[in-house]
NUKOLTI-145955 format. One record per atom (N, C-alpha, C): x, y, z; atom name; residue number from 0. Coordinates in nm, 4 decimals, decimal comma. Example, Ala and Ser with C-alpha at 12.3 -4.5 7.8 and 13.67 -1.06 7.14 Angstrom:
BEGIN
<node><east>1,3190</east><north>-0,5690</north><up>0,7800</up><at>N</at><i>0</i></node>
<node><east>1,2300</east><north>-0,4500</north><up>0,7800</up><at>CA</at><i>0</i></node>
<node><east>1,3200</east><north>-0,3300</north><up>0,7800</up><at>C</at><i>0</i></node>
<node><east>1,2850</east><north>-0,2250</north><up>0,7080</up><at>N</at><i>1</i></node>
<node><east>1,3670</east><north>-0,1060</north><up>0,7140</up><at>CA</at><i>1</i></node>
<node><east>1,2900</east><north>0,0030</north><up>0,7870</up><at>C</at><i>1</i></node>
***
This chain:
BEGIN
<node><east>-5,6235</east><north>-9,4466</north><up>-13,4136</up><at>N</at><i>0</i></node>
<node><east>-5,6090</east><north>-9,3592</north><up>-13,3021</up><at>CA</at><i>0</i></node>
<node><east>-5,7479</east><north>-9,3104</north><up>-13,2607</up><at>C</at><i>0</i></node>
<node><east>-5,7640</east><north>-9,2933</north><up>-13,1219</up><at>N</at><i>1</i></node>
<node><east>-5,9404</east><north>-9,2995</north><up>-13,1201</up><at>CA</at><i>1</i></node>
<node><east>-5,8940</east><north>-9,0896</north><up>-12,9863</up><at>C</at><i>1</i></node>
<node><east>-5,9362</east><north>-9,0461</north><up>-13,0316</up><at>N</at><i>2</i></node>
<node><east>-5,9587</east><north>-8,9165</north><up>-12,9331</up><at>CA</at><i>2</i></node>
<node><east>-6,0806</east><north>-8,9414</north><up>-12,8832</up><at>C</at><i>2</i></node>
<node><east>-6,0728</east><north>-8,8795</north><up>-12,7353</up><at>N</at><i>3</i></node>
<node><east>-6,1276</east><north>-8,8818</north><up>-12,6242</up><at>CA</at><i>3</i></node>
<node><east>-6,1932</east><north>-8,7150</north><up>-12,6288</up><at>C</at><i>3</i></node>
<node><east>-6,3230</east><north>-8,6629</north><up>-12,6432</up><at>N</at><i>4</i></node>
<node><east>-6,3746</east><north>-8,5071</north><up>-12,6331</up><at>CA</at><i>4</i></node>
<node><east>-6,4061</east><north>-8,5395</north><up>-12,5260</up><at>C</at><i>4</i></node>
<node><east>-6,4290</east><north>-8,3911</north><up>-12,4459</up><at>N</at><i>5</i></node>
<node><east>-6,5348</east><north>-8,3155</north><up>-12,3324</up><at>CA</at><i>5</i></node>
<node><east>-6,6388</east><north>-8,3250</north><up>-12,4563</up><at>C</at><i>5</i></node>
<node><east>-6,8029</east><north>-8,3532</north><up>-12,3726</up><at>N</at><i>6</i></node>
<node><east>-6,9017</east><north>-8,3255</north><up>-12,4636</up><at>CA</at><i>6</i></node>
<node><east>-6,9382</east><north>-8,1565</north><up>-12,4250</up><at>C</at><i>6</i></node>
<node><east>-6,9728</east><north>-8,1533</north><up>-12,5198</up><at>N</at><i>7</i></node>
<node><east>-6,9565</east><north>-7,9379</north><up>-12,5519</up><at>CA</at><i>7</i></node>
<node><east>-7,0203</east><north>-7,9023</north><up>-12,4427</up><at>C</at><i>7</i></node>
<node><east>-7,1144</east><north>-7,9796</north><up>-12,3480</up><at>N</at><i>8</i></node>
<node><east>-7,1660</east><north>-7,8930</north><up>-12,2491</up><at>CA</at><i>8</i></node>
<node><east>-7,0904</east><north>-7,9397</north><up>-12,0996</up><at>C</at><i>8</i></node>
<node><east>-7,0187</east><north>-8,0153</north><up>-12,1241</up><at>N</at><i>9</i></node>
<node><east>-6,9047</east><north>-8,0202</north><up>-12,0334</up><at>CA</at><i>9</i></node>
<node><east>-6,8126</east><north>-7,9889</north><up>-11,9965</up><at>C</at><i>9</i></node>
<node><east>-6,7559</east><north>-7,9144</north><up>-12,1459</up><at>N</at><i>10</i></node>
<node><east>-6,6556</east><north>-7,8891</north><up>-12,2168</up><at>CA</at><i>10</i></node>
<node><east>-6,6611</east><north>-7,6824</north><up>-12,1653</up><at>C</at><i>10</i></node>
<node><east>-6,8174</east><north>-7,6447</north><up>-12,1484</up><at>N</at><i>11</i></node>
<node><east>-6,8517</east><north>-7,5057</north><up>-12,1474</up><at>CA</at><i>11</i></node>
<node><east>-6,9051</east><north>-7,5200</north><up>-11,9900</up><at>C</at><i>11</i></node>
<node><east>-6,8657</east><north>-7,5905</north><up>-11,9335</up><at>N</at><i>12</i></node>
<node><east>-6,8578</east><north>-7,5748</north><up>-11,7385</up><at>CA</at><i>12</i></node>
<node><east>-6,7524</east><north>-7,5008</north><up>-11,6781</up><at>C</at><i>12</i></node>
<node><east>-6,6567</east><north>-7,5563</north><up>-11,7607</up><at>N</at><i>13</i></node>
<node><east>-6,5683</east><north>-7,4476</north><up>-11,7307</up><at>CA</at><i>13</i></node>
<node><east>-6,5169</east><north>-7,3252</north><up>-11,7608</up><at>C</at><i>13</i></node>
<node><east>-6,5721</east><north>-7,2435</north><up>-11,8420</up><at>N</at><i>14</i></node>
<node><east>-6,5962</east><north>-7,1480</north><up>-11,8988</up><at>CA</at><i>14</i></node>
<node><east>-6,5846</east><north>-7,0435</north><up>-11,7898</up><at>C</at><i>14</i></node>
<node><east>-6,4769</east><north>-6,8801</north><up>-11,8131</up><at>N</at><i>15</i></node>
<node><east>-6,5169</east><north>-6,8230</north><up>-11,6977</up><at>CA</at><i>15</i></node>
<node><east>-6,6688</east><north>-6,7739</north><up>-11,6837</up><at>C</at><i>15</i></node>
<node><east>-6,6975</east><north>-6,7428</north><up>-11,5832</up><at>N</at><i>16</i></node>
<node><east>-6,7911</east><north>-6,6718</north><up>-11,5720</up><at>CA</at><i>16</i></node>
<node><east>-6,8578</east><north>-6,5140</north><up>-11,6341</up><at>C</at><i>16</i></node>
<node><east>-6,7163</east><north>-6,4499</north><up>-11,6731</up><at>N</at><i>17</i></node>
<node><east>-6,7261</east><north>-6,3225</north><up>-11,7249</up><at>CA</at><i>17</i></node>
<node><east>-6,7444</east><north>-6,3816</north><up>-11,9066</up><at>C</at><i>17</i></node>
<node><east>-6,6686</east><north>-6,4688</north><up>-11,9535</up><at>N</at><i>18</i></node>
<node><east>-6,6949</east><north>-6,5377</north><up>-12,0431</up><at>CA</at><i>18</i></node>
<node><east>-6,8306</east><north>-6,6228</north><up>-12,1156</up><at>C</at><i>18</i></node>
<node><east>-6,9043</east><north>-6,6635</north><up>-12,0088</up><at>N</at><i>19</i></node>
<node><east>-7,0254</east><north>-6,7034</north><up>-12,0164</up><at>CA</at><i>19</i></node>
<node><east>-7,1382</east><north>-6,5991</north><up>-11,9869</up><at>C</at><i>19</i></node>
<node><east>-7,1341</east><north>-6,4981</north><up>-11,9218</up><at>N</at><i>20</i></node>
<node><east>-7,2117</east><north>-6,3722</north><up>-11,9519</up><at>CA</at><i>20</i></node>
<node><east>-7,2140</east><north>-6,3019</north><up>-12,0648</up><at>C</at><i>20</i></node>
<node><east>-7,0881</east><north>-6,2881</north><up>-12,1107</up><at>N</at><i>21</i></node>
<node><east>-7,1138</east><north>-6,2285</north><up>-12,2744</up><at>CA</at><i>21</i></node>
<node><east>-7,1658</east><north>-6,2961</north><up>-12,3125</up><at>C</at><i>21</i></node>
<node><east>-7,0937</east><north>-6,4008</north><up>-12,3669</up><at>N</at><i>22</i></node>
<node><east>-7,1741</east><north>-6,5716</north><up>-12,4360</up><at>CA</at><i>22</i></node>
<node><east>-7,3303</east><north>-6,4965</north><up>-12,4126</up><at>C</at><i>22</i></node>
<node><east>-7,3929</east><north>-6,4679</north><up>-12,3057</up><at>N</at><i>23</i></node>
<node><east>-7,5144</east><north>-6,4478</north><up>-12,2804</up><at>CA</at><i>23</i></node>
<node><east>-7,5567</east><north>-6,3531</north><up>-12,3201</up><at>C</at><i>23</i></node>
<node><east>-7,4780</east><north>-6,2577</north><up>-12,2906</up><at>N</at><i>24</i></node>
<node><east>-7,5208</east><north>-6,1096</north><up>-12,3758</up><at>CA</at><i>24</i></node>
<node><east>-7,5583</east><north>-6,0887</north><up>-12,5258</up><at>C</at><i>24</i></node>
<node><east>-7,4687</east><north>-6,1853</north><up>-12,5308</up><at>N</at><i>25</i></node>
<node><east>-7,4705</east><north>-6,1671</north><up>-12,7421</up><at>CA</at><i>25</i></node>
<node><east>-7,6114</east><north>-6,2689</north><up>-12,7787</up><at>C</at><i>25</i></node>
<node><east>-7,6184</east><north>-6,3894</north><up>-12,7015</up><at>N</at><i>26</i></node>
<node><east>-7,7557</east><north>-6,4560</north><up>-12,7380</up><at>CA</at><i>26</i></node>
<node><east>-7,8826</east><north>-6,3215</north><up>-12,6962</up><at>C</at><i>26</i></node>
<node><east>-7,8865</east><north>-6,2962</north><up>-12,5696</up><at>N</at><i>27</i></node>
<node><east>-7,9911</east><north>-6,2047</north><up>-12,5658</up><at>CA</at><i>27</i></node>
<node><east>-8,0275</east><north>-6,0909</north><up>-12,6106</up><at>C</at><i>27</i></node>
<node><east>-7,9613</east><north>-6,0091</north><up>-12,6715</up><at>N</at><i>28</i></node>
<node><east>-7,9350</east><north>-5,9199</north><up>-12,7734</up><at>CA</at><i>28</i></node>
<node><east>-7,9473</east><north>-5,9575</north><up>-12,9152</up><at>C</at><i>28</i></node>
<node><east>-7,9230</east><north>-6,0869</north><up>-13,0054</up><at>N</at><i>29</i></node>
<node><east>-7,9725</east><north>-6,1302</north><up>-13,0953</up><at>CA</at><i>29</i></node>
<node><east>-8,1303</east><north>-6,1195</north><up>-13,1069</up><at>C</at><i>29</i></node>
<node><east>-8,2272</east><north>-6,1362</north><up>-13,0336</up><at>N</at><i>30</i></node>
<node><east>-8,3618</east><north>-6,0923</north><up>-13,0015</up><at>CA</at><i>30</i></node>
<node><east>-8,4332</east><north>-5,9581</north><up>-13,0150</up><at>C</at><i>30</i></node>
<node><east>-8,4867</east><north>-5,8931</north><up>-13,0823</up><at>N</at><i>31</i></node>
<node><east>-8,5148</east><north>-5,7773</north><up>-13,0222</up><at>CA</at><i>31</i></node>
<node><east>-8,6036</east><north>-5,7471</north><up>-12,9491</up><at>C</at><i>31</i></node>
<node><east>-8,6638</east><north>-5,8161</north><up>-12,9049</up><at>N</at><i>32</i></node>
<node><east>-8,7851</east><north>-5,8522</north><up>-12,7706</up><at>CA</at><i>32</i></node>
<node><east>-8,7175</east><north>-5,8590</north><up>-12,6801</up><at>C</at><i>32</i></node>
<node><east>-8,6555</east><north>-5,9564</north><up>-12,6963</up><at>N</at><i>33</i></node>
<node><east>-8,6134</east><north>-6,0308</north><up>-12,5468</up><at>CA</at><i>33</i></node>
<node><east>-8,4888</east><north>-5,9293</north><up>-12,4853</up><at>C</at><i>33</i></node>
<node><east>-8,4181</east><north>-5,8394</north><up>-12,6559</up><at>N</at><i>34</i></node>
<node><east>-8,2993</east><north>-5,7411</north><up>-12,6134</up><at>CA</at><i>34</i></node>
<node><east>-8,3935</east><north>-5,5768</north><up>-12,5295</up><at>C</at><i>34</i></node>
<node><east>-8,4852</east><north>-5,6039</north><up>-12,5708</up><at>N</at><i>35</i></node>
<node><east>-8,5538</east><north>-5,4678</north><up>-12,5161</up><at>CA</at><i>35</i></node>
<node><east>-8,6187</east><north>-5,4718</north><up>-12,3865</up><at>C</at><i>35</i></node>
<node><east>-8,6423</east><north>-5,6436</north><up>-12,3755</up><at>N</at><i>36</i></node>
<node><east>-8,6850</east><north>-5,7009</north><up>-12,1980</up><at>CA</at><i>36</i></node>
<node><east>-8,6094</east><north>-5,6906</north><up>-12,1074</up><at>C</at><i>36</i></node>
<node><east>-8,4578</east><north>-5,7362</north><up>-12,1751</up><at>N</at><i>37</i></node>
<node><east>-8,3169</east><north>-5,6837</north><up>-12,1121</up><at>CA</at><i>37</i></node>
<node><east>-8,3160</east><north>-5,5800</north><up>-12,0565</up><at>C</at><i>37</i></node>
<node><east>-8,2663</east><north>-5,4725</north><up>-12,1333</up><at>N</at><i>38</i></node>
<node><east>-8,2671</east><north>-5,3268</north><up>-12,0981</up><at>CA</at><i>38</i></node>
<node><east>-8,3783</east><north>-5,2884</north><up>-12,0194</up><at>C</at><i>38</i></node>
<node><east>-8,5442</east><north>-5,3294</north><up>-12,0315</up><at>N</at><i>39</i></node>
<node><east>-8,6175</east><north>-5,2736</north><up>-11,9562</up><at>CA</at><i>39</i></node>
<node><east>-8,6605</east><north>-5,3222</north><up>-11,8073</up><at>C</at><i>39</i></node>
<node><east>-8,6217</east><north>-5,4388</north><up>-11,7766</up><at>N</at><i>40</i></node>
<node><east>-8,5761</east><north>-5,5021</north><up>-11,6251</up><at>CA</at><i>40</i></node>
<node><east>-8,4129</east><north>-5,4747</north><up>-11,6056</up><at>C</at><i>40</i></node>
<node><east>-8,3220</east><north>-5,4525</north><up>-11,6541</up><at>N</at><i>41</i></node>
<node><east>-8,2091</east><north>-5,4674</north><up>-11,5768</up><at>CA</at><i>41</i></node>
<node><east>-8,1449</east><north>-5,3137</north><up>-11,5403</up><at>C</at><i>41</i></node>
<node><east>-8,2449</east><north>-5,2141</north><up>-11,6409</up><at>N</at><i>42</i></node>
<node><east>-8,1854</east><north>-5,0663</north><up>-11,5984</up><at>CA</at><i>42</i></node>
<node><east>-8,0942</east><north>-4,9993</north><up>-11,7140</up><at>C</at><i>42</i></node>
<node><east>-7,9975</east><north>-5,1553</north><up>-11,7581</up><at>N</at><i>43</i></node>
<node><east>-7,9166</east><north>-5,0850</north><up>-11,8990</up><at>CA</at><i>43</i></node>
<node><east>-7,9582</east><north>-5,0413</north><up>-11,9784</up><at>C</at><i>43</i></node>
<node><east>-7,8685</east><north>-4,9325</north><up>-12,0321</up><at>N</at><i>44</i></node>
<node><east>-7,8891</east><north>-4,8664</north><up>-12,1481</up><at>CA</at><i>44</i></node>
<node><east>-7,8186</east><north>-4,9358</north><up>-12,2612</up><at>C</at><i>44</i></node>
<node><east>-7,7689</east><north>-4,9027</north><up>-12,3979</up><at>N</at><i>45</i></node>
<node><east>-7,7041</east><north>-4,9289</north><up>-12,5305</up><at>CA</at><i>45</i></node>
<node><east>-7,5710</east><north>-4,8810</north><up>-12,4568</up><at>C</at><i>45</i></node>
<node><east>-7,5567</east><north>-4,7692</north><up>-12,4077</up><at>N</at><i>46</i></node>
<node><east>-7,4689</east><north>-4,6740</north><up>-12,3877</up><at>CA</at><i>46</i></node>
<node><east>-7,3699</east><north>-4,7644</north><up>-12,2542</up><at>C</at><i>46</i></node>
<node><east>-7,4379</east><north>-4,8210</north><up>-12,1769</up><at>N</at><i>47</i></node>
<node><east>-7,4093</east><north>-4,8216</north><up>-12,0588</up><at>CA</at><i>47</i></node>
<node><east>-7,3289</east><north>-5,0168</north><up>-12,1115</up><at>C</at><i>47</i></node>
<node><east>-7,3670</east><north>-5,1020</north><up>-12,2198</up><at>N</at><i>48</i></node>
<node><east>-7,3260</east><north>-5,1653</north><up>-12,2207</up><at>CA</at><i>48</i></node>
<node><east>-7,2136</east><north>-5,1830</north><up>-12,3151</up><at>C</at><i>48</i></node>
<node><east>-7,2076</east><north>-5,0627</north><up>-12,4150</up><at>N</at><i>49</i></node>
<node><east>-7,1287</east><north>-5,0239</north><up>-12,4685</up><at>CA</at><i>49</i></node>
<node><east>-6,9994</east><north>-5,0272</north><up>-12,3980</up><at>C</at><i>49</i></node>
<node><east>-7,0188</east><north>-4,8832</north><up>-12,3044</up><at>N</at><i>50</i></node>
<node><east>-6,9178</east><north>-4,8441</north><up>-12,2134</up><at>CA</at><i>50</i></node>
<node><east>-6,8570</east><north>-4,9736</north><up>-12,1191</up><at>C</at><i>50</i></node>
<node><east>-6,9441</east><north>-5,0454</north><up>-12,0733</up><at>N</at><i>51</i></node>
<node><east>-6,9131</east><north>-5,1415</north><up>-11,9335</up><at>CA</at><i>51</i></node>
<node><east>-6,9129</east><north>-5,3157</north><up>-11,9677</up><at>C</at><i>51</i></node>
<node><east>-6,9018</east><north>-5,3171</north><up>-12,0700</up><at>N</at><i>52</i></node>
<node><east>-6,8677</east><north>-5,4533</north><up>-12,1217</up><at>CA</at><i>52</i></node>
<node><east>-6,7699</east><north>-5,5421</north><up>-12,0320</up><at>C</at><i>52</i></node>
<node><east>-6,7137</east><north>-5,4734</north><up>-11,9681</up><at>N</at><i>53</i></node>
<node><east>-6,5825</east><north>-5,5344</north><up>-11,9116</up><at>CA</at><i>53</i></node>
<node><east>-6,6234</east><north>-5,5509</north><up>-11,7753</up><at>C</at><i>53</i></node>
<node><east>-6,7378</east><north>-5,4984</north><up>-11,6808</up><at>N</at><i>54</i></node>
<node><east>-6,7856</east><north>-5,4616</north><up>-11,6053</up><at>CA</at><i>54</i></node>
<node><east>-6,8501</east><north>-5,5733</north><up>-11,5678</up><at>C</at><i>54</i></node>
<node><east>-6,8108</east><north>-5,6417</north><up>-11,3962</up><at>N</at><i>55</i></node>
<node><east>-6,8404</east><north>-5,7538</north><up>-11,3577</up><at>CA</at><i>55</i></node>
<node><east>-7,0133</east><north>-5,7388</north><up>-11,3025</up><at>C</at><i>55</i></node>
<node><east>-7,0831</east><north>-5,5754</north><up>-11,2680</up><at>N</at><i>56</i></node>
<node><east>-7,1678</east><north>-5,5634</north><up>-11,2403</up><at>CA</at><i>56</i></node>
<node><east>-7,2704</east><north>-5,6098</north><up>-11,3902</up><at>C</at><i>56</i></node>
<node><east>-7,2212</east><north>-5,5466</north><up>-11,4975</up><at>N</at><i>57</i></node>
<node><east>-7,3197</east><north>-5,5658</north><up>-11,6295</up><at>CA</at><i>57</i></node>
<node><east>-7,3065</east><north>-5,7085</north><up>-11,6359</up><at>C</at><i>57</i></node>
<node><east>-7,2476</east><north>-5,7666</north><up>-11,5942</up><at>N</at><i>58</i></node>
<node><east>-7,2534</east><north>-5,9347</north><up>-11,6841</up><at>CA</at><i>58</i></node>
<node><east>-7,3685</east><north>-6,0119</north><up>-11,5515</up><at>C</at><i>58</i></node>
<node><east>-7,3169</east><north>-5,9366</north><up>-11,4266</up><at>N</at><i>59</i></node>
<node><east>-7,3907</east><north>-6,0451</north><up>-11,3031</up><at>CA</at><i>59</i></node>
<node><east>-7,5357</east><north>-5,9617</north><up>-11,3748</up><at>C</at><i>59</i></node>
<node><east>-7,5712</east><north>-5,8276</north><up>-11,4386</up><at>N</at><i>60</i></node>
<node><east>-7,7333</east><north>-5,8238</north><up>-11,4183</up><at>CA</at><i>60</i></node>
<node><east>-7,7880</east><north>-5,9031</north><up>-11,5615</up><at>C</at><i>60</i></node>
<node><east>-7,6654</east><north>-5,9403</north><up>-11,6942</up><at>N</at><i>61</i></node>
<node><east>-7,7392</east><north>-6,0074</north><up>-11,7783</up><at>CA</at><i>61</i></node>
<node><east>-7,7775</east><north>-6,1106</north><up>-11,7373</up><at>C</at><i>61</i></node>
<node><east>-7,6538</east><north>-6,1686</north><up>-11,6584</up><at>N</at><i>62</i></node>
<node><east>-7,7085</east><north>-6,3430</north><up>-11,5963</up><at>CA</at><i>62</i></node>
<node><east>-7,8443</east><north>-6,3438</north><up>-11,4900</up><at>C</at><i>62</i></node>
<node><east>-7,8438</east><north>-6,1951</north><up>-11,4113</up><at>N</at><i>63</i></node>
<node><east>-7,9638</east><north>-6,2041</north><up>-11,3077</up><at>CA</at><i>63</i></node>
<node><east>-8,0222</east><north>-6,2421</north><up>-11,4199</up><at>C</at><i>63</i></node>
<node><east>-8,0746</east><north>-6,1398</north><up>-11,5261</up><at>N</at><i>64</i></node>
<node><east>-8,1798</east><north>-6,1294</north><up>-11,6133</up><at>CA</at><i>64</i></node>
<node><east>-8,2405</east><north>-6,2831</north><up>-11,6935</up><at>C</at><i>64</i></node>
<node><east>-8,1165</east><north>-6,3544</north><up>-11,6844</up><at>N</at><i>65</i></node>
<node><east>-8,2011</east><north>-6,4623</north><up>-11,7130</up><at>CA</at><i>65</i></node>
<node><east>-8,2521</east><north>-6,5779</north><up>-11,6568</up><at>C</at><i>65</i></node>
<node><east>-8,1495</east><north>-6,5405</north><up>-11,5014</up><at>N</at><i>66</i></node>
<node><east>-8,1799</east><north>-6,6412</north><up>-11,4023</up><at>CA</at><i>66</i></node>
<node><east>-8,3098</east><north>-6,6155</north><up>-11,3372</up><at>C</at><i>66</i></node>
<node><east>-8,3976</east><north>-6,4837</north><up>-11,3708</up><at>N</at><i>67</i></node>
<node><east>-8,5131</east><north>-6,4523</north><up>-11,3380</up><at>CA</at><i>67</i></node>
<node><east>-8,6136</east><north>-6,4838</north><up>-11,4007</up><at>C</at><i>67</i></node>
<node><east>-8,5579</east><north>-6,5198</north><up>-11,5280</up><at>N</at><i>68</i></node>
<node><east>-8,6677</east><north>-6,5921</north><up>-11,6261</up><at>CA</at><i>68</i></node>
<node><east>-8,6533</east><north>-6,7504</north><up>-11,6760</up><at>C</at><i>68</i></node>
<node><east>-8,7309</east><north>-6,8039</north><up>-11,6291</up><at>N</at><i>69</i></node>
<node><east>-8,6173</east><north>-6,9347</north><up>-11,6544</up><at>CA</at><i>69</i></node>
<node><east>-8,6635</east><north>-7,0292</north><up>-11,8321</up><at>C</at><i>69</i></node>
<node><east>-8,7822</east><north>-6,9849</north><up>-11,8677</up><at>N</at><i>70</i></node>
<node><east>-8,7777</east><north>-7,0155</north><up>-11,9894</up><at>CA</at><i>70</i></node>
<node><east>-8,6836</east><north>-6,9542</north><up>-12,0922</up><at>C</at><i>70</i></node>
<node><east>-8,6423</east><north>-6,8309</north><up>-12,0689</up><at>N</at><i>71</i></node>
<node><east>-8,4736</east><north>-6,7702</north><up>-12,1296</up><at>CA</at><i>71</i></node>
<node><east>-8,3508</east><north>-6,8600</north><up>-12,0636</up><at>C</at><i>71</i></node>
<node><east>-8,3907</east><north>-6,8410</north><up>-11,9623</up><at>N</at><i>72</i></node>
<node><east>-8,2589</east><north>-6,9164</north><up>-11,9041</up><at>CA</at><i>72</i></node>
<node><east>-8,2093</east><north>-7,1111</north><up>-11,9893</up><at>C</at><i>72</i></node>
<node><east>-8,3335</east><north>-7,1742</north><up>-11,9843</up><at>N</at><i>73</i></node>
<node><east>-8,3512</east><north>-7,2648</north><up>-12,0358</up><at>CA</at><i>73</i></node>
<node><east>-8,2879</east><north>-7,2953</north><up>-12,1700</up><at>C</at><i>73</i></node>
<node><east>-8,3324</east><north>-7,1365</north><up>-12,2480</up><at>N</at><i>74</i></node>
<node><east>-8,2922</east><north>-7,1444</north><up>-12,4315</up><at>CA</at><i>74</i></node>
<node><east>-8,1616</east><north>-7,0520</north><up>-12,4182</up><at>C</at><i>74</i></node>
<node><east>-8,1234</east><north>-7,0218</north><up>-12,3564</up><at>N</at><i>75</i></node>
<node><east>-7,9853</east><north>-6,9771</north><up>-12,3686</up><at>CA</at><i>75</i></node>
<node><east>-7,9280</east><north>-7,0419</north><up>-12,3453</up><at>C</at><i>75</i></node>
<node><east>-7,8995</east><north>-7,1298</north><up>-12,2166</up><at>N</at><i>76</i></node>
<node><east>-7,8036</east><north>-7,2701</north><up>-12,1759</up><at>CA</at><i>76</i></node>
<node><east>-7,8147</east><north>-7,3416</north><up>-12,3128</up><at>C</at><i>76</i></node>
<node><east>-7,9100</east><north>-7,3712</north><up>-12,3811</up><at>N</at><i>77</i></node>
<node><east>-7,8901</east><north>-7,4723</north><up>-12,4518</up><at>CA</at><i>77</i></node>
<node><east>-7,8591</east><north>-7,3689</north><up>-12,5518</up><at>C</at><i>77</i></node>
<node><east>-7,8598</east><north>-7,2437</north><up>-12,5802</up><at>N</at><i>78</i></node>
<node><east>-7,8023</east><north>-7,2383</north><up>-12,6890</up><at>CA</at><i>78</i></node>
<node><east>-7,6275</east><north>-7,1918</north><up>-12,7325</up><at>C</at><i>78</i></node>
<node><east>-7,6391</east><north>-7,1860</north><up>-12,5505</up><at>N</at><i>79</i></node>
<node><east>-7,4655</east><north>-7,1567</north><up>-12,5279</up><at>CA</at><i>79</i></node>
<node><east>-7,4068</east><north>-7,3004</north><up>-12,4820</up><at>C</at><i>79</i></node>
<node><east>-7,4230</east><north>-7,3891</north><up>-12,5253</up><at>N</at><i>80</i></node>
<node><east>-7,3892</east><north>-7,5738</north><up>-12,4646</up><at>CA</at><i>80</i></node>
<node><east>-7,3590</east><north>-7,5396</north><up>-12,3810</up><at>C</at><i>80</i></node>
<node><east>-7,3916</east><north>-7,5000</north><up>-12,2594</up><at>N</at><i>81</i></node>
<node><east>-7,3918</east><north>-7,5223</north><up>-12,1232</up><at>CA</at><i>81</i></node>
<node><east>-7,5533</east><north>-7,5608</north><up>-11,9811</up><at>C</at><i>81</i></node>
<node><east>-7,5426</east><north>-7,5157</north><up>-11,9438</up><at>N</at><i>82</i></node>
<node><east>-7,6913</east><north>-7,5686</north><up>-11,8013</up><at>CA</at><i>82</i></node>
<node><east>-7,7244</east><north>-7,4829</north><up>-11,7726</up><at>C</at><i>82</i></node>
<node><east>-7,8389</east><north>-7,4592</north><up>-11,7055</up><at>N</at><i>83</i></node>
<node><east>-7,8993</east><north>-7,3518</north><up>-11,6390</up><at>CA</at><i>83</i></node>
<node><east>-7,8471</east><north>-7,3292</north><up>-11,4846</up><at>C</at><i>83</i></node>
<node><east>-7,8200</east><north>-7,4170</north><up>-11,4355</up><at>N</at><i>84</i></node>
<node><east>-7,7060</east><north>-7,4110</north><up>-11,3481</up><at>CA</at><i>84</i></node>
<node><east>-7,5712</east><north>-7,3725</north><up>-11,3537</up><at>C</at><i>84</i></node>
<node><east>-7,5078</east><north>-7,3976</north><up>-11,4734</up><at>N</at><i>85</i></node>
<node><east>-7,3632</east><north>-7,3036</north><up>-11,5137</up><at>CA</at><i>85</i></node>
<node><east>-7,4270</east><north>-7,1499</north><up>-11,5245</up><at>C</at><i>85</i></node>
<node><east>-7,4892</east><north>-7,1148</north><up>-11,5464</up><at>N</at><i>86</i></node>
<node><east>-7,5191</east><north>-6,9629</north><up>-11,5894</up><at>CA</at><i>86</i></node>
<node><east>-7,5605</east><north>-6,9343</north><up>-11,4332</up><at>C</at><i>86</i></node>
<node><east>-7,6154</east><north>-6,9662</north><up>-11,3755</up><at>N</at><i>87</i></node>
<node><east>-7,7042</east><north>-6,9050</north><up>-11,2482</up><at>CA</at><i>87</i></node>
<node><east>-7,5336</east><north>-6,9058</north><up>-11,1192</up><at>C</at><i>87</i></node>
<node><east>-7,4627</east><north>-7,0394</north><up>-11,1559</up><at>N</at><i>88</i></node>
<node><east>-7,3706</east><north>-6,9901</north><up>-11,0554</up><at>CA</at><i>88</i></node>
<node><east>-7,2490</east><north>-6,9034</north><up>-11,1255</up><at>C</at><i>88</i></node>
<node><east>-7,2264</east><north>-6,8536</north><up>-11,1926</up><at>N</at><i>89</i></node>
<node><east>-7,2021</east><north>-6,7837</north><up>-11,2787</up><at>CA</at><i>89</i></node>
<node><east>-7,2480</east><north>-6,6763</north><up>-11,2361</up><at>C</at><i>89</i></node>
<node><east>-7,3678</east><north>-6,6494</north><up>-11,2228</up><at>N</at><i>90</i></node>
<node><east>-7,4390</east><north>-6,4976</north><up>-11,2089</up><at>CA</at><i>90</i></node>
<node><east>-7,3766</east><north>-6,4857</north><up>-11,0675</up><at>C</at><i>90</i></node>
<node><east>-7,3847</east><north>-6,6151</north><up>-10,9801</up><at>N</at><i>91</i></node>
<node><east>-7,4076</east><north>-6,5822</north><up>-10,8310</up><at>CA</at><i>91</i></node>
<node><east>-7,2056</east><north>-6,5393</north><up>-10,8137</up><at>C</at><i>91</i></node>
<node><east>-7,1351</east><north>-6,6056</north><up>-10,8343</up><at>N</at><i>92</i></node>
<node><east>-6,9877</east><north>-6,5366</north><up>-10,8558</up><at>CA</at><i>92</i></node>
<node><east>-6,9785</east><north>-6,4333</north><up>-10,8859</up><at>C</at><i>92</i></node>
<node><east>-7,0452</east><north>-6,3987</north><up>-10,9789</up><at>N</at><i>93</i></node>
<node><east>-7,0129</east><north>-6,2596</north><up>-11,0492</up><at>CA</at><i>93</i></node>
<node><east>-7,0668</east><north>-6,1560</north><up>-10,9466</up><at>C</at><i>93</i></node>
<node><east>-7,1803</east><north>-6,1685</north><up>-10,9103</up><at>N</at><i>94</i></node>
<node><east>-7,2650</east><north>-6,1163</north><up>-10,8112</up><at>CA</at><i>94</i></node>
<node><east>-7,2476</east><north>-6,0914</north><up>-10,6741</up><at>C</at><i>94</i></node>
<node><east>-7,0964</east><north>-6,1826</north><up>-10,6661</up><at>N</at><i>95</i></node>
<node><east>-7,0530</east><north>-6,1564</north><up>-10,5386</up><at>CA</at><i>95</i></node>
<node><east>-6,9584</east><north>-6,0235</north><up>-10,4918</up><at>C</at><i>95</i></node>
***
């Protein structure tokens, strides 16, 4: 019997968008550089992502945040098996 996969970054295209921002949140927050670059370009607080996790505005400014940097953007796609293009239209949905 032979199974047929999605390859994992094909497989994470379809991913929602609010789904792939956490995905993002939790990689960029693993950092504590890159979690304190976060907070200090996007305005959030600890408090504020605490509270607003669910919050379509906090996820479109993690995704701004990395669609503004694209060497993050770069190591997060690959470290969430997805593209730098899944995350950026992602941001831009969310953002709408």
């Amino acid at each position: 019997m032979t199974i047929i996969r999605e390859s994992s970054k094909s497989a994470a295209e379809h991913r929602a968008p609010e789904v792939l921002a956490l995905e993002a949140l939790g990689w960029a927050l693993a950092d504590e550089r890159r979690a304190e670059r976060l907070l200090l370009l996007t305005g959030l607080t600890p408090e504020r992502l605490r509270h607003g996790i669910e919050d379509r505005g906090v996820h479109a400014a993690v995704l701004e945040f990395l669609a503004n940097h694209e060497p993050d953007l770069v190591l997060a796609a690959d470290a969430l098996c997805t593209t730098p293009a899944a995350l950026v239209a992602a941001h831009r949905e969310l953002a709408a």
